[in-house]
C-alpha positions as CSV (number, residue, x, y, z in Angstrom):
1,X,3.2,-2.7,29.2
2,X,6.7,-2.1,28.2
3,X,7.7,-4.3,25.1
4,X,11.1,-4.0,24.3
5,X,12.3,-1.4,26.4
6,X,13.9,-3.8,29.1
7,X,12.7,-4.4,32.6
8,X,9.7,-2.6,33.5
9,X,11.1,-1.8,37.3
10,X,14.4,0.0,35.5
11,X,11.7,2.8,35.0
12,X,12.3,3.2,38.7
13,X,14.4,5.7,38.4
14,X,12.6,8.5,36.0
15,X,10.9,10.9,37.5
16,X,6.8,11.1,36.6
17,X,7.7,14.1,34.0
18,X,10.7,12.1,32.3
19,X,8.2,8.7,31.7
20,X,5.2,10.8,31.0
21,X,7.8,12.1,28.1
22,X,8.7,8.6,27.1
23,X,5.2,7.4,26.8
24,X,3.9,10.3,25.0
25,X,7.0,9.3,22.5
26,X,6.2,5.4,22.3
27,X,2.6,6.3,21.8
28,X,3.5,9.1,19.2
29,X,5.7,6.5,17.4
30,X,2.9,4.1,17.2
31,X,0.6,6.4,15.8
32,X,2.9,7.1,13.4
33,X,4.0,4.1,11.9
34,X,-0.2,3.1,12.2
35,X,-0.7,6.4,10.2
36,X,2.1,5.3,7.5
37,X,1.0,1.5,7.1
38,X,-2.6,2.8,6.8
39,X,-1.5,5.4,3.8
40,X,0.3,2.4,2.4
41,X,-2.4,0.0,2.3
42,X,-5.2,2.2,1.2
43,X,-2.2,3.3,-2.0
44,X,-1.9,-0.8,-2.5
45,X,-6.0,-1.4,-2.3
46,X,-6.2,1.4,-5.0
47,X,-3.1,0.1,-7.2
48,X,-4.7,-3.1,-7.4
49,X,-8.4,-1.6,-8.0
50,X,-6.8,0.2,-10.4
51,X,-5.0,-2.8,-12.5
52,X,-7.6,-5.2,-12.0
53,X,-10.3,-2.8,-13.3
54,X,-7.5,-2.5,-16.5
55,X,-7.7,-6.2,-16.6
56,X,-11.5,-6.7,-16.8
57,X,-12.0,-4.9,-19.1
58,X,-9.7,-5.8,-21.5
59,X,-11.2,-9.5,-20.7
60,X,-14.7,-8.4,-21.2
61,X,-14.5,-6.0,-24.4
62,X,-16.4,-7.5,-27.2
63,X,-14.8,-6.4,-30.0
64,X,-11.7,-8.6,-28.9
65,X,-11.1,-12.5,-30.0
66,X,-9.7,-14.6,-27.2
67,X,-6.4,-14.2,-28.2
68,X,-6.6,-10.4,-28.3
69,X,-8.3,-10.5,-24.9
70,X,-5.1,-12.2,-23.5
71,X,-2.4,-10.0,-25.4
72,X,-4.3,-6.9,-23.9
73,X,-3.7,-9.1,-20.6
74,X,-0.7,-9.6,-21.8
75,X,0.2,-6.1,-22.4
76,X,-1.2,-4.7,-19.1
77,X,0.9,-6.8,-17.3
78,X,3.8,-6.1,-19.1
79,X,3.3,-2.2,-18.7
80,X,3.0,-2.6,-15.1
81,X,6.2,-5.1,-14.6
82,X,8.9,-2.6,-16.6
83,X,7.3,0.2,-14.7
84,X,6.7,2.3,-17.8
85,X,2.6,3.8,-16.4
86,X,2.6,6.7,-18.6
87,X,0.5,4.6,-21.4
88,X,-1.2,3.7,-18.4
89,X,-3.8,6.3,-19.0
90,X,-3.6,6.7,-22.9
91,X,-5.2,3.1,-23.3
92,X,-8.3,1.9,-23.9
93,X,-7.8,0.1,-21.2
94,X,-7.6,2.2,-18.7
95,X,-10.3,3.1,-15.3
């Protein structure tokens, strides 16, 4: 099925080789932007992995009162709302 390329019977007027071409390039576009969306998920999943494994520990690190355990929260949050990663990795912290 055509979705929003008009009336299917317009395509009337192409020759087989001319809407072979045009299918090949809907399907190639499709593939691409699946192939893109994929990438972007699976960088999101590991983002998230990634923070949420910063987070646990910091929550679960013994040698922290409460109220250290939520400025380390705190802090990880904070790093990771201005942007600035590069102590990302330097922390204790980190996966």
């Amino acid at each position: 099925m055509f979705r929003g390329l008009g009336d299917p019977h317009s395509f009337k007027c192409f020759d087989s080789e001319r809407l072979g071409k045009l299918v090949a390039t809907i399907a190639t576009d499709r593939a691409l932007i699946e192939a893109v969306a994929a990438e972007m998920s699976d960088g999101i999943e590991s983002a998230v992995s990634f923070w949420m494994t910063q987070i646990e520990t910091a929550l679960l690190d013994p040698r922290l009162t409460t109220l250290g355990r939520v400025h380390a929260v705190q802090e990880i949050v904070k790093r990771y709302n201005t942007g600035d990663l590069s102590e990302a990795s330097h922390d204790r912290y980190s996966a």
